[in-house]
N, C-alpha and C positions, 0 to 999 in steps of 0.2 A: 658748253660741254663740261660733265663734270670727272675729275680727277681723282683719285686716289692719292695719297701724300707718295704712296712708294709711287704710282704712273704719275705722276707731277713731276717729282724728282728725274724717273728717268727720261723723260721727254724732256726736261731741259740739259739735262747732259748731254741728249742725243743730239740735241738743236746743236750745244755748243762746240761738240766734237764736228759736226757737221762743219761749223763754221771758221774752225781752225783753232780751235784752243786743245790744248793735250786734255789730258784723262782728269791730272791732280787738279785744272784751272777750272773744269767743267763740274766736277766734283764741289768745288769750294764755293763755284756760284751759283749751281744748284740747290747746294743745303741754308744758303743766305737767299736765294728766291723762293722757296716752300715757307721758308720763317717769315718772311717778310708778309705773305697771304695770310700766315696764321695769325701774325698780329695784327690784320684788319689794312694795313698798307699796301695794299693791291697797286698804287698808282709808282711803288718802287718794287713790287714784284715780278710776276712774267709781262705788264704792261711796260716793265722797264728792261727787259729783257733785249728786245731787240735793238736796242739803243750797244747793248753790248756788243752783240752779233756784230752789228754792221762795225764795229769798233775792231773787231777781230781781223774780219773780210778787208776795213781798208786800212787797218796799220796803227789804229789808232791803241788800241791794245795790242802786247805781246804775248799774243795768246801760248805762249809756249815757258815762257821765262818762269825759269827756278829763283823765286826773292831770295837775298843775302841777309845776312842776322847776323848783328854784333855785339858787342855788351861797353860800353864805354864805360862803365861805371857797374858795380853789381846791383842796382835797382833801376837800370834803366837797359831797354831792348832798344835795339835800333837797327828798322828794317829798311833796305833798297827794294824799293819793288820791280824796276825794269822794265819800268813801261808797262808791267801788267795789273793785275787787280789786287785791290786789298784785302778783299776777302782769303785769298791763298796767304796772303805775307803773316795773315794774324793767326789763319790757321796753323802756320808752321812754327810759328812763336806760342803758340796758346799756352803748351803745357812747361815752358820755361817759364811763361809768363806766371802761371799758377804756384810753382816751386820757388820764384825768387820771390813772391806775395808774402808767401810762407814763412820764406825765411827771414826777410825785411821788413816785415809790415806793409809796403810799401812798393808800386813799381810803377815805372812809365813806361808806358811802349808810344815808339815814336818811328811812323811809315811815312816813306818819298816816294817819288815820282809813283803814282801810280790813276789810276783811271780812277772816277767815280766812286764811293765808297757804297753805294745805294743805300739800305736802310742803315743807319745808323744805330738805333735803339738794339740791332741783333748785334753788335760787340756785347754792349752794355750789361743785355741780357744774361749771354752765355756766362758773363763772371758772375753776375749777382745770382745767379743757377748755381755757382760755386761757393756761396757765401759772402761775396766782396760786395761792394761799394765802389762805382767806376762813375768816369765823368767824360766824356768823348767831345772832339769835338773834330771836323774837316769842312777843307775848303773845297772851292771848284771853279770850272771856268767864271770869268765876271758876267751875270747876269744882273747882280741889282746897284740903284744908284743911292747914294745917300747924300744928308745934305742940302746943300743949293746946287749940286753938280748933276745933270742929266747924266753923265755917261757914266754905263756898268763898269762901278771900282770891285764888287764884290760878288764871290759866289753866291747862292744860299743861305751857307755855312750854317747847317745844323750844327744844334750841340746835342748829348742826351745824357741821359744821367739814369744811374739804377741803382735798386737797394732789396737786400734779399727781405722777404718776411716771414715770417713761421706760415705754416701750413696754408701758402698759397703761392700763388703765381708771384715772381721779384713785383717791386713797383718801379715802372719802367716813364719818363718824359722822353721825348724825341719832336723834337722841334727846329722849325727852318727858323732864322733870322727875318728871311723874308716875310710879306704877309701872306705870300703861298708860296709853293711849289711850282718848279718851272712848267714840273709836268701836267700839272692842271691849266696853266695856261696854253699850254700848246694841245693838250685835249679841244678845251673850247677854241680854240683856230678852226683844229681841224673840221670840229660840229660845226661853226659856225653860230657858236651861241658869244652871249656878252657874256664880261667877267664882273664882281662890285667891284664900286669906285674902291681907291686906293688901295689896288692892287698893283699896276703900272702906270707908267707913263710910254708915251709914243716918241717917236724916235728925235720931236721935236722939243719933249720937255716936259709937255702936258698933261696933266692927269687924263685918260681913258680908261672905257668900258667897252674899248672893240677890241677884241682877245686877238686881232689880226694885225693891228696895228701894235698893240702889248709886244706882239713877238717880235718886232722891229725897234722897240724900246726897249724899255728896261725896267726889270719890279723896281720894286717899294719893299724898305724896310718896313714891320710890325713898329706899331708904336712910333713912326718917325725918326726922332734923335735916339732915343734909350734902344729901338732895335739895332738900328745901327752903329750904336756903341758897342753891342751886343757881338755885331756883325765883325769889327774890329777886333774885339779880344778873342772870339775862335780865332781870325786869320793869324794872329799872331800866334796861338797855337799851335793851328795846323800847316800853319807855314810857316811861319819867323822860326819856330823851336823846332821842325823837323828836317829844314832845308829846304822843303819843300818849292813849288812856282807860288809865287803870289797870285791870286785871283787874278790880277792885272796882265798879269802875264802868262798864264796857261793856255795853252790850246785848247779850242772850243771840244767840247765833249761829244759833239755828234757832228762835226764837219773837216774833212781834211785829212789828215795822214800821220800826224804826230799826237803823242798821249800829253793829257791835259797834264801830266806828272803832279800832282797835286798831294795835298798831307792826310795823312791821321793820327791824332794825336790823344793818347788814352793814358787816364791814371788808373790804379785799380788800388784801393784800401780792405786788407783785413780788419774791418769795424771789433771783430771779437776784440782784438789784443786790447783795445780801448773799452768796450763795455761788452761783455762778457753775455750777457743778453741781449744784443742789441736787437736780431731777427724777431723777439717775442716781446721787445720795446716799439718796433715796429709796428708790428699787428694790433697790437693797443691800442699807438694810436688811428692807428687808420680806421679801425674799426669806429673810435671814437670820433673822425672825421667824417666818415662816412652817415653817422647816427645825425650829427648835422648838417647834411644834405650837401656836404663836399664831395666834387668828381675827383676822385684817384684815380691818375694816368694809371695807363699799363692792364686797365682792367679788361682791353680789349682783346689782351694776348688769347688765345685759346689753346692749351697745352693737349686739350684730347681730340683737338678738329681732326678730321677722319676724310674729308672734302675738299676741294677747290673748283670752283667754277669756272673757268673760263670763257669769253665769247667765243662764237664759233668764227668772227674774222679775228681776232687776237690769234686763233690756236692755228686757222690759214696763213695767215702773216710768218709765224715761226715755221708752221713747215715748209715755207720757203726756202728757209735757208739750206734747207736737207739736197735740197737742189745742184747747188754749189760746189 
């Protein structure tokens, strides 16, 4: 079925107000699920959608919670989420976040307890749409193992990173630690299809290609030891520096009654005050990257998409909720 960006938008507020989130939470995870389809990451857009729902319905989000904002320091934001989502806590920070930039050079913003962050790359975005230079990074419940140790120490833990350019879309990375995504795994469950090798291991230790068995184990870091170093210094970000739960210790993301409370942790740099042309140092090179058959992340953003498609069980699935 296909969508208009404004009926996109409002069929996921409608969904989330169905399902118990107030106006401002449904708002702020609607405008980070439209972004997420535009930049081509559909499998943390409305397919990730219902993972919230059911979040709201059993408690695992506080679909209602006003996040708190502090300033410990004047270049550093520090948000309580409350059990609820990140996307609200950053929207309510956004435009202090943008003023202390300004004024400092420099700022951190640093979110607890809250649910899921989903796309990642849309913090990253939104600033370098402002000129900045931002570096993100969050945890989550323990899905992957690293190591010689079978059992899930660690989230995901994406990081992402953005940079403005002259006369084009930011250049945007957004990447899992893992060598996928949870949610690809548990798509293939659900199909019934195999995953490649060294993506999980099964619940016994072993490398597997049965995506059924995957969901009873645990991923796999990218790259082995270097992902999972990887993997380590976000957690320390986005947990050790925010207060955050440690992966270890968070409640599961899609089971049970309590919010996984987990981190996000963002810097954001005014690159001007250092080189004064940096945006049109940028586009130089990329261009010049590009002219050597280099892929630049971020090019999958699409700023004028006008469409979303959705399946037609994905968009049954959501109007379930309206039920509720």
């Amino acid at each position: 079925m296909r969508y208009d960006l404004k009926s996109a938008r409002e069929f996921a507020i409608h969904v989330c107000v169905a399902a118990g989130a107030s106006k401002a939470v449904a708002l702020s995870l609607a405008e980070a699920t439209v972004a997420a389809e535009c930049s081509g990451r559909s499998s943390v857009g409305f397919a990730h959608l219902p993972d919230y729902l059911e979040g709201f319905l059993c408690g695992r989000i506080a679909g209602t919670e006003e996040p708190a904002l502090c300033f410990p320091a004047p270049a550093l934001i520090q948000v309580d989420a409350k059990g609820g989502i990140a996307q609200l806590g950053f929207d309510r920070a956004f435009e202090e976040l943008l003023t202390r930039v300004s004024a400092y050079g420099v700022t951190v913003f640093s979110l607890q307890n809250s649910y899921t962050a989903g796309e990642l790359g849309y913090y990253v975005r939104r600033l370098a749409r402002k000129g900045l230079v931002a570096l993100a990074a969050t945890n989550g419940s323990a899905l992957m193992a690293a190591g010689q140790s079978s059992e899930a120490v660690y989230g995901t833990n994406p990081f992402a990173f953005a940079a403005p350019v002259d006369n084009r879309a930011p250049l945007v990375i957004d990447q899992a630690s893992s060598a996928t995504a949870f949610v690809n795994i548990r798509q293939a469950a659900e199909q019934g299809e195999t995953i490649p090798e060294g993506w999980a291991i099964d619940e016994k230790g072993h490398n597997t290609t049965d995506s059924r068995e995957a969901i009873k184990g645990a991923l796999l870091a990218f790259g082995g030891a270097r992902g999972a170093n990887i993997a380590l210094m976000v957690e320390i970000l986005a947990a050790g520096t925010t207060g955050a739960n440690w992966s270890l210790d968070a409640p599961s993301f899609d089971d049970g009654s309590h919010s996984p409370g987990v981190g996000l942790f963002i810097v954001a740099l005014n690159p001007q005050l250092l080189v004064p042309d940096f945006s049109a140092r940028m586009a130089s090179q990329i261009e010049r990257l590009s002219s050597k058959g280099i892929h630049i992340p971020g090019d999958s953003y699409t700023e004028d998409k006008i469409e979303i498609d959705l399946s037609s069980s994905l968009v049954a699935t959501l109007e379930k909720y309206c039920s509720h």
